[in-house]
Every structure is written in C-alpha cells, then in structure tokens.
C-alpha positions in Angstrom: 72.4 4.8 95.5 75.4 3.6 93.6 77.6 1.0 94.7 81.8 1.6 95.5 81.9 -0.8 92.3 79.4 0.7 90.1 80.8 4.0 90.5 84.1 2.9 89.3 82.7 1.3 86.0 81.3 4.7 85.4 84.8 6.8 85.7 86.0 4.4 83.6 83.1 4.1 81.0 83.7 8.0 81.1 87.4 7.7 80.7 88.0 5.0 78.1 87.3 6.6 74.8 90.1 9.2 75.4 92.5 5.9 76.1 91.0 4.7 73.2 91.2 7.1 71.0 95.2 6.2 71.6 95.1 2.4 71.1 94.7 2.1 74.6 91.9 0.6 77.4 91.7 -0.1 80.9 89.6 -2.5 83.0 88.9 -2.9 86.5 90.4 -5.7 88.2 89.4 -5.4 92.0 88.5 -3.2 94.3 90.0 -4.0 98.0 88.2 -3.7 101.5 90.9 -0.9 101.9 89.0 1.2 98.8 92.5 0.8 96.7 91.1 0.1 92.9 93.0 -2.3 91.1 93.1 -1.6 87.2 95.1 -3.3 84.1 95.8 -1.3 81.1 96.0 -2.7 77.8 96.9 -2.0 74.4 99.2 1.4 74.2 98.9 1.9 78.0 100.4 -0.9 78.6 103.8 0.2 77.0 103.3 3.6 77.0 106.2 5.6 79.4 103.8 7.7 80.2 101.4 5.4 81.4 102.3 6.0 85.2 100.8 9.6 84.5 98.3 8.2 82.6 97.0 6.3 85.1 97.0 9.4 88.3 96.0 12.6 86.5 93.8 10.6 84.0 92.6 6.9 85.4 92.8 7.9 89.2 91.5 11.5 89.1 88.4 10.6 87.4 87.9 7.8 89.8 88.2 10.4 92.5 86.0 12.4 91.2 83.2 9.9 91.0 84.1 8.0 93.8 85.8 10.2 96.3 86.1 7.1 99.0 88.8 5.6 96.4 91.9 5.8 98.0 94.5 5.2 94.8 94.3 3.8 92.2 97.0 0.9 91.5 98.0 -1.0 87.6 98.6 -4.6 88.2 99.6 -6.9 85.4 
C-alpha cells in the first residue's frame, strides 16, 4: 500500500507534463498532519493569472483523485 506521500508524487508525476508543456512545474512542499498538501509552482505557474485555477481543477483535482484523504491543496512561495 502506498503512502499519503507517495500518492501525491504520483498525481503530480501524472500532472506535470501538461504544466510543462506550458513552461510550467510544480513540486511538493509538505504534506500537514491535517492532510492539506503544500505545493510551489514554478516557471509560468508562477505568474500565470490563472494559476489559482490551475492549481484546483488541475493540481488539486488530480491529487484528489489519487489521494482522496487530501483535504486541499495550498501554493506557498
């Protein structure tokens, strides 16, 4: 069985090449005891306005999806 953390790396191994595919990335920061996923985006996320959406239908929603104990996920600097 897959670990909280492991699960996470695999959203995001799934989501990255669409980011990237824009100049962006992501990487995971932290994960709190509260199951809130701390990510930082980089590159074209970073300043992109719509990064916010970005981040909840893409970033968060695939998260979900493979970790449905995740409850949000949050961009820190």
């Amino acid at each position: 069985m897959k670990t909280l953390t492991e699960k996470i790396a695999a959203a995001l191994a799934e989501i990255r090449p669409v980011l990237q595919s824009d100049g962006g990335d992501v990487e995971l920061v932290n994960v709190t005891p509260e199951n809130i996923v701390e990510v930082r985006l980089l590159g074209n996320c970073k300043i992109c306005p719509l990064a916010i959406m970005t981040l909840r239908a893409g970033i968060q929603a695939t998260i979900r999806r493979f970790a449905p104990e995740v409850r949000r996920v949050e961009s820190v600097a």
